[in-house]
Wavefront OBJ file of the C-alpha trace (Angstrom):
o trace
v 110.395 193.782 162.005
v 112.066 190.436 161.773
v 110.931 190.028 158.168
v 112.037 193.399 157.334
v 115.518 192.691 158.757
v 115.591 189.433 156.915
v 114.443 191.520 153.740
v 117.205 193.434 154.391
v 119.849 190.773 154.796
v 118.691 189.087 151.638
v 119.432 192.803 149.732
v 122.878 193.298 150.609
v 123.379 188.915 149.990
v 121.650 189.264 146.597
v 123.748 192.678 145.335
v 126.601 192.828 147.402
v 129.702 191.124 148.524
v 129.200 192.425 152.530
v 129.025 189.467 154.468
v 125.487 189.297 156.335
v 124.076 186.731 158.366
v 122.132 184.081 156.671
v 118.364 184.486 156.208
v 115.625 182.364 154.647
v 114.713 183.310 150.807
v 110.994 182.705 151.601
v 108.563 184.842 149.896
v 107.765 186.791 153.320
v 110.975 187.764 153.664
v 111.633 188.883 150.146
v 108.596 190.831 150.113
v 110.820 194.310 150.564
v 114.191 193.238 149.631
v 113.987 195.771 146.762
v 113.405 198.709 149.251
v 116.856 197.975 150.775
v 118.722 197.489 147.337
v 119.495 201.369 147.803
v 121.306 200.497 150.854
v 124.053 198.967 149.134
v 124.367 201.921 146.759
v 125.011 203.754 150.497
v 127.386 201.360 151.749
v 129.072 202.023 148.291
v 129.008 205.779 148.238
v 130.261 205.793 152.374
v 133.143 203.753 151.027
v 134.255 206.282 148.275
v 133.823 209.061 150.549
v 136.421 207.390 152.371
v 138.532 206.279 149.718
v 138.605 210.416 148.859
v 139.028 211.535 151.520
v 142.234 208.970 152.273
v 143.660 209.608 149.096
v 143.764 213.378 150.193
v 145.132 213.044 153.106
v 148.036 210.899 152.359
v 148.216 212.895 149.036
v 148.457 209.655 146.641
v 148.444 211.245 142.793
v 145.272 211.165 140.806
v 145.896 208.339 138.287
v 145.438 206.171 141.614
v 143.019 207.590 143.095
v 140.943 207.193 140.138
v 141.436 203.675 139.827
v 140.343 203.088 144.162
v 137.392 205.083 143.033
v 136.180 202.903 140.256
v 137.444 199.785 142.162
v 134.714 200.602 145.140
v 131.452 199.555 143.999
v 133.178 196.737 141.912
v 134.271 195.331 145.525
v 130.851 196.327 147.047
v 128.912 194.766 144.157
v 131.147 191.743 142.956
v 130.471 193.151 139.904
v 127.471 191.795 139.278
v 125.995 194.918 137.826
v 129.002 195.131 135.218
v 128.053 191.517 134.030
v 124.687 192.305 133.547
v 126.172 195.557 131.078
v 128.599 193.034 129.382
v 125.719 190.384 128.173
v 123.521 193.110 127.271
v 125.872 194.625 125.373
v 126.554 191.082 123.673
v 122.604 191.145 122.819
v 122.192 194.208 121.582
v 125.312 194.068 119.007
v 124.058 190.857 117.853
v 121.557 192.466 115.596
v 119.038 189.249 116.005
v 115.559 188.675 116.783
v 114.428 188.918 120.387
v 114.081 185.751 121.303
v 118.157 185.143 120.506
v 118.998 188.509 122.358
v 117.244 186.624 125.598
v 119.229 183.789 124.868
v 122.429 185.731 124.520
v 121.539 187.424 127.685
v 121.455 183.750 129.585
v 124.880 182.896 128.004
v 127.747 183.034 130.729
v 130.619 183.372 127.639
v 131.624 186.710 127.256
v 131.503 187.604 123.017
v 133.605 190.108 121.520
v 131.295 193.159 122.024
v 131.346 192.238 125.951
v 134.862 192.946 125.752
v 134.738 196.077 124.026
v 132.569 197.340 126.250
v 134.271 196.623 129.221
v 137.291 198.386 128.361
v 135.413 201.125 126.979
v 133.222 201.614 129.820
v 136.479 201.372 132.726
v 138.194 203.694 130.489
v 135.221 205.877 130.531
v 135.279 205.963 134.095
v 139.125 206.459 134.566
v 138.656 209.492 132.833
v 135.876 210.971 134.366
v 137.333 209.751 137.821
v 140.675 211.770 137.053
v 138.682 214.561 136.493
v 136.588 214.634 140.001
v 139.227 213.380 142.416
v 139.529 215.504 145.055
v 136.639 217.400 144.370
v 134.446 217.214 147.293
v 131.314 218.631 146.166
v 131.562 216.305 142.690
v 132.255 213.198 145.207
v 129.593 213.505 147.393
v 126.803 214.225 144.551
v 128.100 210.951 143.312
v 128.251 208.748 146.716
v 124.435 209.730 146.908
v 123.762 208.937 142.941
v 125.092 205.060 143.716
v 121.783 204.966 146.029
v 119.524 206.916 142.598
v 120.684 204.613 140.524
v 119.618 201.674 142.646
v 116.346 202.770 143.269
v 115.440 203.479 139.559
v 116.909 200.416 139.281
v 114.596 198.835 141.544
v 111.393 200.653 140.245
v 112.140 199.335 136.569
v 111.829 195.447 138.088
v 108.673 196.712 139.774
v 106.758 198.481 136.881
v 108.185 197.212 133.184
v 107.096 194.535 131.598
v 109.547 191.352 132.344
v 110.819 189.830 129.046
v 111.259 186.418 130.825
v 108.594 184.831 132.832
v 111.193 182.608 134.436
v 114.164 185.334 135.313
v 114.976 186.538 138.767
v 113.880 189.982 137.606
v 110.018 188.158 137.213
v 110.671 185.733 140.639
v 111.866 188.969 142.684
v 108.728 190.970 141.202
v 106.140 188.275 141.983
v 107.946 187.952 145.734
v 107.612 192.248 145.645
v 104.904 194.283 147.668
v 105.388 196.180 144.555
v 102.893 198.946 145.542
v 104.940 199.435 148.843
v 108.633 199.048 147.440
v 107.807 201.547 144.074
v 106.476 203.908 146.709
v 109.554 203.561 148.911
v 112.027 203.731 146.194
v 109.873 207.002 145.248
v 109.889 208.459 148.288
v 113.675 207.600 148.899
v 114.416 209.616 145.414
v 112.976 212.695 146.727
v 114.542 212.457 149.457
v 118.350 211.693 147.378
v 117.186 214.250 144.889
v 116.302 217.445 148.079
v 119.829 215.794 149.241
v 121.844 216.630 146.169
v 120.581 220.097 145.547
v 120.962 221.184 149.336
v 125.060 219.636 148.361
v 125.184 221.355 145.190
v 122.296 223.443 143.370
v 123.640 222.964 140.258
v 125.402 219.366 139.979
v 122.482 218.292 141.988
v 119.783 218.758 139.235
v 121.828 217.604 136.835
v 122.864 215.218 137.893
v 119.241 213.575 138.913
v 117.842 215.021 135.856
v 120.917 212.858 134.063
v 119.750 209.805 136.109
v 115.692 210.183 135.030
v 116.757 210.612 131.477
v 119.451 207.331 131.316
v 116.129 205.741 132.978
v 113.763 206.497 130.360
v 116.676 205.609 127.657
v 117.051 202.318 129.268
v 113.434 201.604 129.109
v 113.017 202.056 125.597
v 115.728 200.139 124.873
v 114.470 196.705 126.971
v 110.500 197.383 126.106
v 111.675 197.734 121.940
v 114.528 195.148 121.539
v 113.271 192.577 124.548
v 110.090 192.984 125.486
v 110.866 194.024 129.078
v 113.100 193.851 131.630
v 115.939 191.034 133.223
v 118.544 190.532 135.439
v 120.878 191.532 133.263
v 119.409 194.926 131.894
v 118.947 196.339 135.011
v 122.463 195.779 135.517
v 122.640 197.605 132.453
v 120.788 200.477 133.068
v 122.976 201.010 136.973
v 125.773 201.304 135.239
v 125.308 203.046 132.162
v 123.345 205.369 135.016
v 126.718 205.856 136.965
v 128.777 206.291 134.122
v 126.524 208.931 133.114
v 126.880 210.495 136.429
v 130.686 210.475 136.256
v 131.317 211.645 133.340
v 128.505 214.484 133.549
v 130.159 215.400 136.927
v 133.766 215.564 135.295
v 132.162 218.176 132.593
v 130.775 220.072 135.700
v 134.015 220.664 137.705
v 135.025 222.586 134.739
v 132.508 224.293 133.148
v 130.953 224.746 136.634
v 133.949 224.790 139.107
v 133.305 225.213 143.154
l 1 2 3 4 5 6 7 8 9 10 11 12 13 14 15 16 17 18 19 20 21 22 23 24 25 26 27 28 29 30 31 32 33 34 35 36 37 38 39 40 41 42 43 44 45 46 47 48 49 50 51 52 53 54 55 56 57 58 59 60 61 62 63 64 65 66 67 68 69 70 71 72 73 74 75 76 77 78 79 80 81 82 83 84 85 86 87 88 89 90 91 92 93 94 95 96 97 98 99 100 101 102 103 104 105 106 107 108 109 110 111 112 113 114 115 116 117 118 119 120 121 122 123 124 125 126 127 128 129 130 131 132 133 134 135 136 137 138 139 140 141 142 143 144 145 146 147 148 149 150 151 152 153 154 155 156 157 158 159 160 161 162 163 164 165 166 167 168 169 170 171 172 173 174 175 176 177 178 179 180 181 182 183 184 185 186 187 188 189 190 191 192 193 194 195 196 197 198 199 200 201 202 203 204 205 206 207 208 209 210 211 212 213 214 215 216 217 218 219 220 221 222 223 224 225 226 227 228 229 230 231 232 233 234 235 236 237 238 239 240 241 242 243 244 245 246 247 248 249 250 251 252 253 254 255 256 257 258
């Protein structure tokens, strides 16, 4: 129990900003860290529940309330995910051979395609955000997505090929159980995706079925242009996956309204 605890502690240190107490990064206790990487999807989703449900009851207008909402898991995270989208995007517009995309992927300077994508991608999320505030049903389907994303996140570091032997991506997988943590993170999407149907029918399936397919995107995109997976591209992948989610979820609430 004590290593599971400490597995957990080392989760929410690695991909969050929530203070924990300190624990030992020995291999022991990193052995499941990956099964409690969901967990800060949930503290994430638990926080925008909130955030909605303040913003209706002190009636705050929608341009704001978007902007809390996409400010959440940027607190939660520290926006590590989003840096991991930037430098990927930086490697992919680069048009160069793969071992220069890893390289790009390992430089901390943000290039001009980094920036463009960041301002596309918060603008993508303003308006899909302006289009779901308020919306109960749309909210909660997302809160529980944060914890999908996370654990297709998780089962890409587990089962693709790692493009660097040396990355955390490759040090976290060698430190895995993986059998145990791609079985958890299995079971714990069944479990997300029963959750999200017995919300919503509709925006449930579609909105997992949206998830599975950005997954399978994402992994032809790392196996073809780097070989496998980093750091970085699952950072990627969780938020292209939530973006996804929004913005599928905006089209919802009005071709689908509850």
């Amino acid at each position: 129990m004590k290593s599971l605890w400490n597995s957990f502690k080392i989760a929410f240190a690695m991909f969050s900003k929530i203070p924990m107490p300190q624990a030992e990064w020995t291999e022991e206790n990193m052995r499941y860290m990956l099964c409690f990487f969901p967990f800060v999807g949930a503290a994430a989703g638990i926080l925008t529940l909130g955030v909605n449900w303040l913003g209706e009851y002190f009636g705050f207008g929608t341009g704001f309330m978007a902007m809390m909402l996409i400010l959440v898991p940027v607190f939660v995270t520290g926006g590590i995910h989003v840096d991991g989208l930037l430098d990927t995007s930086d490697a992919l517009s680069s048009w160069r051979d793969r071992e220069k995309r890893l390289e790009i992927l390992k430089d901390s300077h943000a290039g001009a395609f980094a920036v463009i994508t960041a301002c596309v991608y918060f603008l993508v999320l303003y308006g899909g955000f302006s289009q779901i505030v308020g919306n109960r049903t749309a909210i909660k389907i997302l809160a529980l997505g944060y914890m999908v994303s996370r654990c297709f996140s998780g089962i890409g570091v587990i089962m693709l090929p790692k493009a660097s032997a040396g990355g955390t991506v490759a040090e976290f997988s060698r430190k895995a159980q993986d059998k145990t943590v791609r079985n958890t993170l299995i079971v714990y999407l069944v479990l997300l995706a029963v959750g999200m149907i017995l919300i919503q029918p509709v925006y449930g399936v579609v909105i997992f079925v949206t998830a599975v397919l950005v997954f399978i995107f994402y992994k032809h995109k790392a196996m073809k242009y780097f070989g496998g997976t980093t750091g970085d591209l699952s950072g990627y992948f969780l938020c292209l996956c939530e973006a996804w989610m929004v913005l599928v979820l905006a089209v919802l609430t009005v071709v689908c309204p509850m």
